[in-house]
Residue frames as a rotation matrix with the C-alpha (Angstrom) as fourth column:
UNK 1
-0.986 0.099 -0.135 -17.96
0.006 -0.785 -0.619 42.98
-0.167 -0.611 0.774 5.19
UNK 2
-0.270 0.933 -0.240 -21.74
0.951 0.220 -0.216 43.03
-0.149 -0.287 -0.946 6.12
UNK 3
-0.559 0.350 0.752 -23.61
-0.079 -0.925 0.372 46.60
0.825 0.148 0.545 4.76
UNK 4
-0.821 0.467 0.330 -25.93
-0.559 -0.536 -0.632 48.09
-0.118 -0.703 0.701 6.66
UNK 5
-0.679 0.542 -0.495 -28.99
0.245 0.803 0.543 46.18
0.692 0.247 -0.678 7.70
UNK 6
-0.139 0.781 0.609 -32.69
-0.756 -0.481 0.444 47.40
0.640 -0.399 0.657 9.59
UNK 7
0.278 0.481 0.832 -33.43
-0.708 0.688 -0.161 43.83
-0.650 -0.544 0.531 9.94
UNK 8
-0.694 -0.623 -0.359 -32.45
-0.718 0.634 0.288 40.49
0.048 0.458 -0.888 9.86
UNK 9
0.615 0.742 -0.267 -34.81
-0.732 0.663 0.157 37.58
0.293 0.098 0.951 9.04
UNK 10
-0.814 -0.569 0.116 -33.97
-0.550 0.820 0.160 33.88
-0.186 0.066 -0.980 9.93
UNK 11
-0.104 0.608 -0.787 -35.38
-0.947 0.182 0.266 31.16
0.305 0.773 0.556 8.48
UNK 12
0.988 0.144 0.048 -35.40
-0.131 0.645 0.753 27.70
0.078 -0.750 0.656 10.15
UNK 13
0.313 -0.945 -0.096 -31.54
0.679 0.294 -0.673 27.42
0.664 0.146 0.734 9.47
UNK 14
-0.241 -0.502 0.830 -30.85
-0.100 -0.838 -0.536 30.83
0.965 -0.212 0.152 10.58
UNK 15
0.251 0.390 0.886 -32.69
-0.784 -0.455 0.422 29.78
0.568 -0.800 0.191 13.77
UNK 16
0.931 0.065 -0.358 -31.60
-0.070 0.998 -0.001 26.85
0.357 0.026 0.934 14.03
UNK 17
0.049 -0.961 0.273 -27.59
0.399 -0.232 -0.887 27.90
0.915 0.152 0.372 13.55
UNK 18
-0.201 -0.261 0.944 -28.18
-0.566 -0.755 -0.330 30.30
0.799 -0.601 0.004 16.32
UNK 19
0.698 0.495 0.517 -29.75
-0.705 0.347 0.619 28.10
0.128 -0.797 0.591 18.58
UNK 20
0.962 -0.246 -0.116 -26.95
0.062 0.615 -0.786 25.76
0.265 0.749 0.607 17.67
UNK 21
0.831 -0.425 -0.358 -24.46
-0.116 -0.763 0.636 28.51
-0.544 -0.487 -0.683 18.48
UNK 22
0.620 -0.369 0.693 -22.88
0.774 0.140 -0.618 28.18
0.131 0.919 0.373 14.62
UNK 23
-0.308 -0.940 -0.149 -19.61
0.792 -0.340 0.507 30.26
-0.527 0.037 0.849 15.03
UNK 24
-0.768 -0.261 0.585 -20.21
0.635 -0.185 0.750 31.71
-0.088 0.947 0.307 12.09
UNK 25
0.166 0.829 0.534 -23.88
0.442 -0.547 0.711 33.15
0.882 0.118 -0.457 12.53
UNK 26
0.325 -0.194 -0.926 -22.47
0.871 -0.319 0.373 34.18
-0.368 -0.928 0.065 16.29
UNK 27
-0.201 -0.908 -0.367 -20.58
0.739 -0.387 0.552 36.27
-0.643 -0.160 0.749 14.68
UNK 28
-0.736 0.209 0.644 -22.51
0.218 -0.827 0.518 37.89
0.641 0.522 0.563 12.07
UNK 29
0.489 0.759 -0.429 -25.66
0.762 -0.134 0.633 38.00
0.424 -0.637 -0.644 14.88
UNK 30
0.055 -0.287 -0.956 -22.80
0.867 -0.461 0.189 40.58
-0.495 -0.840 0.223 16.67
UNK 31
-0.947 -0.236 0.216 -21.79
0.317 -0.787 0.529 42.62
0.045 0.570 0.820 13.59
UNK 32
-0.440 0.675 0.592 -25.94
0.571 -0.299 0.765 42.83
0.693 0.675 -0.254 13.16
UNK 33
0.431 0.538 -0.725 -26.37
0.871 -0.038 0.490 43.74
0.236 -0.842 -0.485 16.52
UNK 34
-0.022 -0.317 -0.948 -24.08
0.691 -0.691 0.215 46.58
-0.723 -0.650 0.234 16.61
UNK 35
-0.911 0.164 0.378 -24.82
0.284 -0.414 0.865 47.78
0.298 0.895 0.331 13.36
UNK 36
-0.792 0.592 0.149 -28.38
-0.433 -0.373 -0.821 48.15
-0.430 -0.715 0.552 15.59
UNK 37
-0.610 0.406 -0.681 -30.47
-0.508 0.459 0.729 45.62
0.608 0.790 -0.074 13.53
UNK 38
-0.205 0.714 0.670 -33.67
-0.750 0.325 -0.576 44.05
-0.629 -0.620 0.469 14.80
UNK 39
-0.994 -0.093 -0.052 -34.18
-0.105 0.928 0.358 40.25
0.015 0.361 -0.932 14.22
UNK 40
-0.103 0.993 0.055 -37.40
-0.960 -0.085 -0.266 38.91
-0.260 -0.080 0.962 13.06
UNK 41
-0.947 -0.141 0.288 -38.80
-0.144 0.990 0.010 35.33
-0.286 -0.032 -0.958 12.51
UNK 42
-0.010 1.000 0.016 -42.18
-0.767 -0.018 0.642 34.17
0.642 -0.006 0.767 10.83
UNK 43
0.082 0.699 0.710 -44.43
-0.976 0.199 -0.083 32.36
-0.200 -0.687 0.699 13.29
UNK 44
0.909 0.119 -0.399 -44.37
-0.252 0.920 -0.301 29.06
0.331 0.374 0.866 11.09
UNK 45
0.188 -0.979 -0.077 -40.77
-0.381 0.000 -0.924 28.95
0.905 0.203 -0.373 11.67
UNK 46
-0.244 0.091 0.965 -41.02
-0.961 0.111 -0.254 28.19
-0.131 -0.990 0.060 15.60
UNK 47
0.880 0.203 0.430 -42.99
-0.011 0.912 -0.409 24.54
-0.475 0.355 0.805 14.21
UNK 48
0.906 -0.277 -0.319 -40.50
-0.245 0.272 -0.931 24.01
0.345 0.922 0.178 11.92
UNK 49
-0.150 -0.819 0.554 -37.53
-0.577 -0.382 -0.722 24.05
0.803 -0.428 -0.415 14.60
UNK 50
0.153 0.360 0.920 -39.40
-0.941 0.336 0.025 22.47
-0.300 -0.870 0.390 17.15
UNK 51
0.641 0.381 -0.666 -38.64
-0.247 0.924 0.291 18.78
0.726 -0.022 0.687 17.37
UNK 52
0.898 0.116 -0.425 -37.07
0.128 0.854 0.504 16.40
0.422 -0.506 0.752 19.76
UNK 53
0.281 -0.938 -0.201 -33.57
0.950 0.302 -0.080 17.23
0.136 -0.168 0.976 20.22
UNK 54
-0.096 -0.668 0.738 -34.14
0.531 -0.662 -0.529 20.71
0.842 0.341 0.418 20.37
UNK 55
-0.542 0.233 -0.807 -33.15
0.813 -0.098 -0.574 22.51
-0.213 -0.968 -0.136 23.62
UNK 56
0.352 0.894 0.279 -36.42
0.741 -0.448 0.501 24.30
0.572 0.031 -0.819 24.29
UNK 57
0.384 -0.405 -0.830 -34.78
0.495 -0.669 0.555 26.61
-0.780 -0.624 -0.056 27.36
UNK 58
-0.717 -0.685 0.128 -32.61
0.522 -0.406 0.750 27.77
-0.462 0.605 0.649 24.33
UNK 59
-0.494 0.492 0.717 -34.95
0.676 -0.302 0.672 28.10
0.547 0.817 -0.183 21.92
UNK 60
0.457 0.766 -0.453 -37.25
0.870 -0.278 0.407 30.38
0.186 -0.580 -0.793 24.69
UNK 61
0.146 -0.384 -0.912 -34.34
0.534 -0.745 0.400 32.54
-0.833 -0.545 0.096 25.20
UNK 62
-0.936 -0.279 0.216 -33.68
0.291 -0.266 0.919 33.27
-0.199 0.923 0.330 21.39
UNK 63
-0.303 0.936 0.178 -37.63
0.948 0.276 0.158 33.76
0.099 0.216 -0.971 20.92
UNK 64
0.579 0.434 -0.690 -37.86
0.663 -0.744 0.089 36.23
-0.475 -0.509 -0.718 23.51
UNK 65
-0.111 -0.628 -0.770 -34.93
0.077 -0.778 0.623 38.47
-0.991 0.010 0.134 21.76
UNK 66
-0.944 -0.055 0.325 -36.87
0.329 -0.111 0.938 38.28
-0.015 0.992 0.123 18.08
UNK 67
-0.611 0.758 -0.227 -39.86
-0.759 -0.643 -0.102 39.86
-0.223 0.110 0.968 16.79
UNK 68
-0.647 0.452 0.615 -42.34
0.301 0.891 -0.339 36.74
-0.701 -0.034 -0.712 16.16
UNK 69
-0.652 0.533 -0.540 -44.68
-0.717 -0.664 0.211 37.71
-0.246 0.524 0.815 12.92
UNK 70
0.337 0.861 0.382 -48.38
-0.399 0.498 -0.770 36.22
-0.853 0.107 0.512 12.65
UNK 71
-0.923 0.314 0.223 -49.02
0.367 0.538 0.759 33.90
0.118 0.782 -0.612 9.99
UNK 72
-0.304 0.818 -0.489 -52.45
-0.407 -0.575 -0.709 36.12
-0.861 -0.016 0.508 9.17
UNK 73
0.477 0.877 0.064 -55.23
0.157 -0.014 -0.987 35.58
-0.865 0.481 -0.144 6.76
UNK 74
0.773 -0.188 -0.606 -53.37
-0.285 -0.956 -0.067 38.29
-0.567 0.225 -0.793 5.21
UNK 75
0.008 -0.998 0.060 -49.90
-0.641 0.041 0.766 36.75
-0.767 -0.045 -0.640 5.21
UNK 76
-0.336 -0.323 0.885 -51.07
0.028 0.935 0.352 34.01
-0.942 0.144 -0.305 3.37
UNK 77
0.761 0.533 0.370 -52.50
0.491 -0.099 -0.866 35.52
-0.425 0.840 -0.337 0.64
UNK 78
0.668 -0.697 -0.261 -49.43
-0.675 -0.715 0.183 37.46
-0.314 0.053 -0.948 0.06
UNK 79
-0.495 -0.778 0.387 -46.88
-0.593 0.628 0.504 34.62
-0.635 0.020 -0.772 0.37
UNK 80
0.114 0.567 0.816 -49.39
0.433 0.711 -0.554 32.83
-0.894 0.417 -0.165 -1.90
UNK 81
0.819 0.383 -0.426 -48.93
0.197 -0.886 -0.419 35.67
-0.539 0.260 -0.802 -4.21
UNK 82
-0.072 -0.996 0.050 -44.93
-0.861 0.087 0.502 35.46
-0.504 -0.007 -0.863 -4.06
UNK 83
-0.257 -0.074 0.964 -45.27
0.052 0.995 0.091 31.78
-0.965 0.073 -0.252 -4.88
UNK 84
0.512 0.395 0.763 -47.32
0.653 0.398 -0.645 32.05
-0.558 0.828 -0.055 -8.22
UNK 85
0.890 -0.132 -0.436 -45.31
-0.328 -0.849 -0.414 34.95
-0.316 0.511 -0.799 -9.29
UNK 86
0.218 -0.954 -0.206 -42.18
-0.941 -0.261 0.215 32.74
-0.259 0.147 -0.955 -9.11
UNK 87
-0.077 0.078 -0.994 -43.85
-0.828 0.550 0.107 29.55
0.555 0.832 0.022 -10.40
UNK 88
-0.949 -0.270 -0.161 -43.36
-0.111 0.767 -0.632 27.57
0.294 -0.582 -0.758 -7.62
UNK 89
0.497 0.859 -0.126 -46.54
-0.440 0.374 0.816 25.78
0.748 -0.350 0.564 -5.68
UNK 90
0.731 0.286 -0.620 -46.86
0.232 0.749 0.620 23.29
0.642 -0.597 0.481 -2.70
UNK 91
0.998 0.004 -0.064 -46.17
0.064 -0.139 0.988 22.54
-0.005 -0.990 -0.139 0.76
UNK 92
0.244 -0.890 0.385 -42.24
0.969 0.205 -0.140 22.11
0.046 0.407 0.912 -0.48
UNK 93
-0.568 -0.155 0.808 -42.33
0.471 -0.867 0.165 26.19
0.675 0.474 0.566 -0.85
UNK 94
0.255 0.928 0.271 -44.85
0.580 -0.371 0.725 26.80
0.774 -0.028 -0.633 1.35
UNK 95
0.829 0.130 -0.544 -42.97
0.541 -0.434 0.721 28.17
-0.142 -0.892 -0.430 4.59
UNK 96
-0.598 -0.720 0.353 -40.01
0.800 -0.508 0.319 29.54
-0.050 0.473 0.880 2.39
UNK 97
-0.408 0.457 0.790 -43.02
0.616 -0.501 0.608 31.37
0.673 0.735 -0.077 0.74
UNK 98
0.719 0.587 -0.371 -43.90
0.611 -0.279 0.741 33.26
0.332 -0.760 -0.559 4.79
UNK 99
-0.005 -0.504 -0.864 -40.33
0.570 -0.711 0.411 33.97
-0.821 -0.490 0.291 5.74
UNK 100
-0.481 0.055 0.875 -40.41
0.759 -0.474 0.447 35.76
0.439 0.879 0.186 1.83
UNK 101
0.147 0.725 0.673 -43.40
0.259 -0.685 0.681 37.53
0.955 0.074 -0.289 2.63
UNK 102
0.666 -0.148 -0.731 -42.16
0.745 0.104 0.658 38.23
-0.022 -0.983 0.180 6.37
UNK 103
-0.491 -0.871 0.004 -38.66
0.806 -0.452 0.383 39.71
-0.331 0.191 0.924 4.98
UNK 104
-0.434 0.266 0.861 -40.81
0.682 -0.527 0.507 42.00
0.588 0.807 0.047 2.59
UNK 105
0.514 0.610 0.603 -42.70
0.316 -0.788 0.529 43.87
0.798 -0.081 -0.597 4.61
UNK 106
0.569 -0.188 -0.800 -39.96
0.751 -0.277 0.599 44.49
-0.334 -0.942 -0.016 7.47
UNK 107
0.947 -0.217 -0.237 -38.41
-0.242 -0.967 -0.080 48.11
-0.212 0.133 -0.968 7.57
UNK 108
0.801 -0.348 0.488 -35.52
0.599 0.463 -0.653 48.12
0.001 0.815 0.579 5.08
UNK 109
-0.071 -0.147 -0.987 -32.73
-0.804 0.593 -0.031 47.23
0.590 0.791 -0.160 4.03
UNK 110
0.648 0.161 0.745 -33.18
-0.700 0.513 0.497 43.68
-0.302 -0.843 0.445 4.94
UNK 111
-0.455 -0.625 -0.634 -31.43
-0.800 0.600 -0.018 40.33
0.392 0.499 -0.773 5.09
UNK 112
0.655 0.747 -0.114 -32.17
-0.619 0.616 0.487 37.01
0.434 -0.249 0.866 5.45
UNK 113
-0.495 -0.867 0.051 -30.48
-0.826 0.488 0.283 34.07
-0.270 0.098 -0.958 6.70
UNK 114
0.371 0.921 0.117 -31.09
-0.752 0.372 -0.544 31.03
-0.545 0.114 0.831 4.83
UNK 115
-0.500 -0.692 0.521 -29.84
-0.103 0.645 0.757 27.76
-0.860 0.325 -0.394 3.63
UNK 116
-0.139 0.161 0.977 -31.92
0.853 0.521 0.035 28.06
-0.503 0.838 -0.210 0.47
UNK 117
-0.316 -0.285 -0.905 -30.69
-0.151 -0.927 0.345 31.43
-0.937 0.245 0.250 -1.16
UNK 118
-0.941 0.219 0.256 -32.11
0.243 -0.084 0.966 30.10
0.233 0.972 0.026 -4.91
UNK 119
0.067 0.993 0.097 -36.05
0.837 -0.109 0.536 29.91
0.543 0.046 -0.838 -3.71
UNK 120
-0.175 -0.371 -0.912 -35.37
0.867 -0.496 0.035 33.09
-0.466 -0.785 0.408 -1.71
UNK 121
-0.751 -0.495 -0.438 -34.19
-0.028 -0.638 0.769 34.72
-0.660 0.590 0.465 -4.58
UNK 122
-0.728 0.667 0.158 -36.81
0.567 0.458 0.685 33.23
0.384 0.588 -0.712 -6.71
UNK 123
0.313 0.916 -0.253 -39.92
0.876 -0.175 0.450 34.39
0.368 -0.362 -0.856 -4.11
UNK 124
0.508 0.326 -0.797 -38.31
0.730 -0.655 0.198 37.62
-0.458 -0.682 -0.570 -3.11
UNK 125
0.751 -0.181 0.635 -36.32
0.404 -0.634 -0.659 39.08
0.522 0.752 -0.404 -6.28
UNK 126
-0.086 -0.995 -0.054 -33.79
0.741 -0.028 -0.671 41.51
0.666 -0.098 0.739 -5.33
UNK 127
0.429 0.666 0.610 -35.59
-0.143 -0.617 0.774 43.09
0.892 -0.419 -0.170 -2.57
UNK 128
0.961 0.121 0.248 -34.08
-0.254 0.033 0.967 41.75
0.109 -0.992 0.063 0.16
UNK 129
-0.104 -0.890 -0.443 -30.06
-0.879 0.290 -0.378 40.72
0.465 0.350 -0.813 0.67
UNK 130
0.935 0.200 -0.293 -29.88
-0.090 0.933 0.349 36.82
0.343 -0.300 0.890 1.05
UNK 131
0.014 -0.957 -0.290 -26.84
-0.950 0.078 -0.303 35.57
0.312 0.280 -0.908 2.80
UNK 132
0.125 -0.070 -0.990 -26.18
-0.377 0.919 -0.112 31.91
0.918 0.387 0.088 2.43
UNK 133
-0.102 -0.468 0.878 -25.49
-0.954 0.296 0.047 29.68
-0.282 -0.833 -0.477 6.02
């Protein structure tokens, strides 16, 4: 059973799954939707997703039904912030270390989706609820 949730982050998996049409994230995408959750995505996360094989008509329609957050000036000093606080550095961490700072500042409780629930956990502590895809 899924708790209550404000908002739901995805991460390139989570966007990736959906775009996919992963059973499995169909199905929690419905519970979050009637639970009345609003989906968000960081900005970097669109590049990351984007390559050859992916269907772009799809992706456009999933886009338009998430919130899209800048990558800001701002953002990156933050998510830079997250990073040294959990030890981690480089480009390896570096767009984990946006949807982090993305999740954080959306109206709460959140979740994420995310195939890498340890750095997650690592750059966002128990602030946010990770679930695994």
């Amino acid at each position: 059973m899924i708790e209550h949730v404000e908002t739901v982050v995805l991460d390139s998996q989570g966007l990736s799954a959906w775009l996919a049409q992963d059973r499995k994230v169909l199905t929690m995408f419905q519970v979050f939707h009637t639970m009345g959750a609003d989906f968000a995505i960081c900005a970097n996360t669109i590049v990351e997703v984007s390559h050859a094989r992916v269907n772009m008509p799809r992706l456009q329609w999933a886009l338009s039904r998430v919130k899209i957050e800048p990558v800001t000036g701002s953002t990156a000093k933050a998510s830079a912030e997250l990073l040294k606080a959990a030890g981690l550095h480089g480009h390896k961490y570096a767009i984990d270390a946006t949807v982090a700072e993305t999740a954080l500042r959306q109206p709460g409780p959140v979740a994420v989706l995310t195939s890498d629930v340890d750095d997650m956990a690592r750059l966002c502590g128990g602030r946010v609820r990770l679930i695994g895809i």
